[in-house]
ChimeraX commands (.cxc) that place a marker at each C-alpha (Angstrom):
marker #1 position 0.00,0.00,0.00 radius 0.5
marker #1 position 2.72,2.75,0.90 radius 0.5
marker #1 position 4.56,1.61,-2.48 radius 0.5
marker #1 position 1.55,2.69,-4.46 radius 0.5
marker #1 position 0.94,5.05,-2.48 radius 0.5
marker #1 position 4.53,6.80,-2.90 radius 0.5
marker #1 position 3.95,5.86,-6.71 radius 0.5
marker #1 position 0.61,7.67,-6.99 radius 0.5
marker #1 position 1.84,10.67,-7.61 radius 0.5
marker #1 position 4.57,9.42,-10.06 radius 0.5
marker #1 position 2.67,6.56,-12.21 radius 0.5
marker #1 position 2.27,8.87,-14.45 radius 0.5
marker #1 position 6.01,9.97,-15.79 radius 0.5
marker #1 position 5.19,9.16,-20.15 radius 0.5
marker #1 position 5.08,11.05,-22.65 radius 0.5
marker #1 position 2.08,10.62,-24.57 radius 0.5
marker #1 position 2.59,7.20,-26.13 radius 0.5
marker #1 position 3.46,6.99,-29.74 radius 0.5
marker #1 position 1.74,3.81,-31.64 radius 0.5
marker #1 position 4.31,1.24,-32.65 radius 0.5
marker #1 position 2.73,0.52,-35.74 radius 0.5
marker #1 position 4.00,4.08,-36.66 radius 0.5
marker #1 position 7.58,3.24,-35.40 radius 0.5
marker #1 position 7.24,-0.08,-37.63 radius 0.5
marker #1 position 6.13,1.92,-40.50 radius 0.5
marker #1 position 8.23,4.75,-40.22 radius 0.5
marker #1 position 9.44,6.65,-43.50 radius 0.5
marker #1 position 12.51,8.44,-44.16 radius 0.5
marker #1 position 12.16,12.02,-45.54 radius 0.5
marker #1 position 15.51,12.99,-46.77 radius 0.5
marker #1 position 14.24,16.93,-46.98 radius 0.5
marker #1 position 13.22,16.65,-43.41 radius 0.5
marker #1 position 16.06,15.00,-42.17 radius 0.5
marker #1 position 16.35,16.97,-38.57 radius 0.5
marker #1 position 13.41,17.23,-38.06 radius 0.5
marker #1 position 12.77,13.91,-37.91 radius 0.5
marker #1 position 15.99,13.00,-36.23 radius 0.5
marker #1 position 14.75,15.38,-33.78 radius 0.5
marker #1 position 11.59,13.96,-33.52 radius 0.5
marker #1 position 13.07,10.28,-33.31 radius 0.5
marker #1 position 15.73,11.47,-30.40 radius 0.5
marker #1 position 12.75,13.07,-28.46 radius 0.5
marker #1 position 10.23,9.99,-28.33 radius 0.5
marker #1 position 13.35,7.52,-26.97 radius 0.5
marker #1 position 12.59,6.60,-24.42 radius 0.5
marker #1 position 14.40,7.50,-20.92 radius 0.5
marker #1 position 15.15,5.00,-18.17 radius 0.5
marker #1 position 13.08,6.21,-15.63 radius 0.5
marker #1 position 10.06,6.14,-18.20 radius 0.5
marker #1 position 10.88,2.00,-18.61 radius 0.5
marker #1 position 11.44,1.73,-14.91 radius 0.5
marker #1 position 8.45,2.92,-14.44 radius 0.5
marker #1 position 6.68,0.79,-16.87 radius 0.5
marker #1 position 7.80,-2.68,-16.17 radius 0.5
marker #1 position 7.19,-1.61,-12.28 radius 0.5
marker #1 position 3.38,-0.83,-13.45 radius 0.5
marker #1 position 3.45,-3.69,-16.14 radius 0.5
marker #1 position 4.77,-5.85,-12.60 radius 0.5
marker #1 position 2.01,-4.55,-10.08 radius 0.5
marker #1 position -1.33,-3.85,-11.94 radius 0.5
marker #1 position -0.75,-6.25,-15.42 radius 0.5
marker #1 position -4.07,-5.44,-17.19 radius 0.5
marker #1 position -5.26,-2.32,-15.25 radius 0.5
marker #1 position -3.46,-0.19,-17.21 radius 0.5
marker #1 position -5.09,1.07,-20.22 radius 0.5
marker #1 position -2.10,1.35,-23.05 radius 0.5
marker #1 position -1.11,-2.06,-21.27 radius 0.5
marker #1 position 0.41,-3.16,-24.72 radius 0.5
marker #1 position 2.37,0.09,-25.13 radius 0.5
marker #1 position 3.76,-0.25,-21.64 radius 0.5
marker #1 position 4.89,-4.05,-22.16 radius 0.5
marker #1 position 6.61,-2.70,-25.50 radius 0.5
marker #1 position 8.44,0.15,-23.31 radius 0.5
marker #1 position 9.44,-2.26,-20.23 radius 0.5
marker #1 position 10.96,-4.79,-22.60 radius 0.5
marker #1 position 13.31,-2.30,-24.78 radius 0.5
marker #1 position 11.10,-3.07,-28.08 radius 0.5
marker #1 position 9.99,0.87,-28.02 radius 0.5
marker #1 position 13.41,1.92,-27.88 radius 0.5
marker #1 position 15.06,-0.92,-30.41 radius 0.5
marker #1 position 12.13,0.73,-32.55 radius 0.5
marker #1 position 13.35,4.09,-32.14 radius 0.5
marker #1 position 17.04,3.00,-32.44 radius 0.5
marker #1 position 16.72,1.46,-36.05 radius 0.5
marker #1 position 14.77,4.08,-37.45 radius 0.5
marker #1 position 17.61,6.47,-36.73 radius 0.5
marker #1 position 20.01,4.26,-38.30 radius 0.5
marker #1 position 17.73,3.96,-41.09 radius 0.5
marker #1 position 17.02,7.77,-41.47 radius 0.5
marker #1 position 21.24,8.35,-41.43 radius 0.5
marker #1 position 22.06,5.21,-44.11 radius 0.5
marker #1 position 19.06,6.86,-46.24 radius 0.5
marker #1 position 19.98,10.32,-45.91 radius 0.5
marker #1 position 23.89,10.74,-46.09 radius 0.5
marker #1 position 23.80,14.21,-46.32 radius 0.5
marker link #1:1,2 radius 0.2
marker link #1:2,3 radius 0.2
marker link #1:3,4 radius 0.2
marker link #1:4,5 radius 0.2
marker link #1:5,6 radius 0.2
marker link #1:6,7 radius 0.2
marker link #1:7,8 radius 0.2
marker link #1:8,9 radius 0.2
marker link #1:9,10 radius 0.2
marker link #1:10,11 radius 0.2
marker link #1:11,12 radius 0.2
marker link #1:12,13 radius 0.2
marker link #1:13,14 radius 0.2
marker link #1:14,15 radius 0.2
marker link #1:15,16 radius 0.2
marker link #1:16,17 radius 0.2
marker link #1:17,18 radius 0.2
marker link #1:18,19 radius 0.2
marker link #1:19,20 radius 0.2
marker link #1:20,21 radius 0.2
marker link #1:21,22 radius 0.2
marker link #1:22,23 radius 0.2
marker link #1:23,24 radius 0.2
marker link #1:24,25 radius 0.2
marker link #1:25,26 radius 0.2
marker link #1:26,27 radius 0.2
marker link #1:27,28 radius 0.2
marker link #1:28,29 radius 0.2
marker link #1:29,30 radius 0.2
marker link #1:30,31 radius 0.2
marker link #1:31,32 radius 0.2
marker link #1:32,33 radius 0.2
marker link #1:33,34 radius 0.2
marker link #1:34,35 radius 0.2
marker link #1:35,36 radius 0.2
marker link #1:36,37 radius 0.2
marker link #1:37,38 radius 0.2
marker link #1:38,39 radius 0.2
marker link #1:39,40 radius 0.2
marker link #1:40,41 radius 0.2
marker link #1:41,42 radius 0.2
marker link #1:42,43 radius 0.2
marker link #1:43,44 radius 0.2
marker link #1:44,45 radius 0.2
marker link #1:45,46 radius 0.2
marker link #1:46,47 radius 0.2
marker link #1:47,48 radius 0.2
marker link #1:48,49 radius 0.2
marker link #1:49,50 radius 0.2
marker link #1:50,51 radius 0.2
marker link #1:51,52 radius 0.2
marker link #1:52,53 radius 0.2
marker link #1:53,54 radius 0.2
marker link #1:54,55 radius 0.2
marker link #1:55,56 radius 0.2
marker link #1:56,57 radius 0.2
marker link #1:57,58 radius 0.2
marker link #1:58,59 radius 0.2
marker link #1:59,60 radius 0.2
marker link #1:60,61 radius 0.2
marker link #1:61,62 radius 0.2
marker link #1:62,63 radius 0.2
marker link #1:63,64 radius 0.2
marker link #1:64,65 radius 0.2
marker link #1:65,66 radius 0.2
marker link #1:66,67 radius 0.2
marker link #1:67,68 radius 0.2
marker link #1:68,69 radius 0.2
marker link #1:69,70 radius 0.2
marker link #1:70,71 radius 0.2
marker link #1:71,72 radius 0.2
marker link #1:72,73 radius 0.2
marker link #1:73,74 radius 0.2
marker link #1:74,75 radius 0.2
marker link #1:75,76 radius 0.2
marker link #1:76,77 radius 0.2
marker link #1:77,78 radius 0.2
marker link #1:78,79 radius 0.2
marker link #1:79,80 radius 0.2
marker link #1:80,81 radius 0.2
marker link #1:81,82 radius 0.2
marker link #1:82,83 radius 0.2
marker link #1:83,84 radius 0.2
marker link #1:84,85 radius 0.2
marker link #1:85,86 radius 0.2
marker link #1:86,87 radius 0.2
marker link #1:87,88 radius 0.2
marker link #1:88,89 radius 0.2
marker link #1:89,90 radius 0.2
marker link #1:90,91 radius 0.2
marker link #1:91,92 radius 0.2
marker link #1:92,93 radius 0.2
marker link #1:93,94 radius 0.2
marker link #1:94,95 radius 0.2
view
């Protein structure tokens, strides 16, 4: 109880989540190039926001609403996401 308690006010430390399915289907735009690096650098994820997830993920399971999103964060697959797509916006755009 005092863990969720002391968590209460901290459950809540994401940025609004961004839908894999966009990460998977991501497209390069040479002529946009920084501001999509920008974009990709700003959604990675930090390591308090996965702490924080596979804690939740851990205590409540299905409670959580963006469950699947959460799961995706705590295991690294958000971040691996993020991670290729920059590599794949730098090998397409060697500029």
């Amino acid at each position: 109880m005092l863990f969720v308690s002391l968590c209460s006010g901290c459950a809540s430390p994401y940025r609004a989540p961004i839908d894999p399915i966009d990460l998977i289907h991501f497209k390069p735009d040479c002529s946009r190039k920084q501001e999509q690096m920008a974009f990709l650098n700003q959604i990675k994820p930090t390591a308090n926001e996965e702490f924080f997830a596979r804690n939740e993920i851990g205590l409540f399971g299905s409670l959580s609403k963006d469950r699947e999103y959460k799961r995706m964060l705590s295991d690294g697959s958000i971040e691996y996401l993020v991670n290729q797509n920059i590599i794949l916006l730098k090998q397409e755009c060697r500029n």
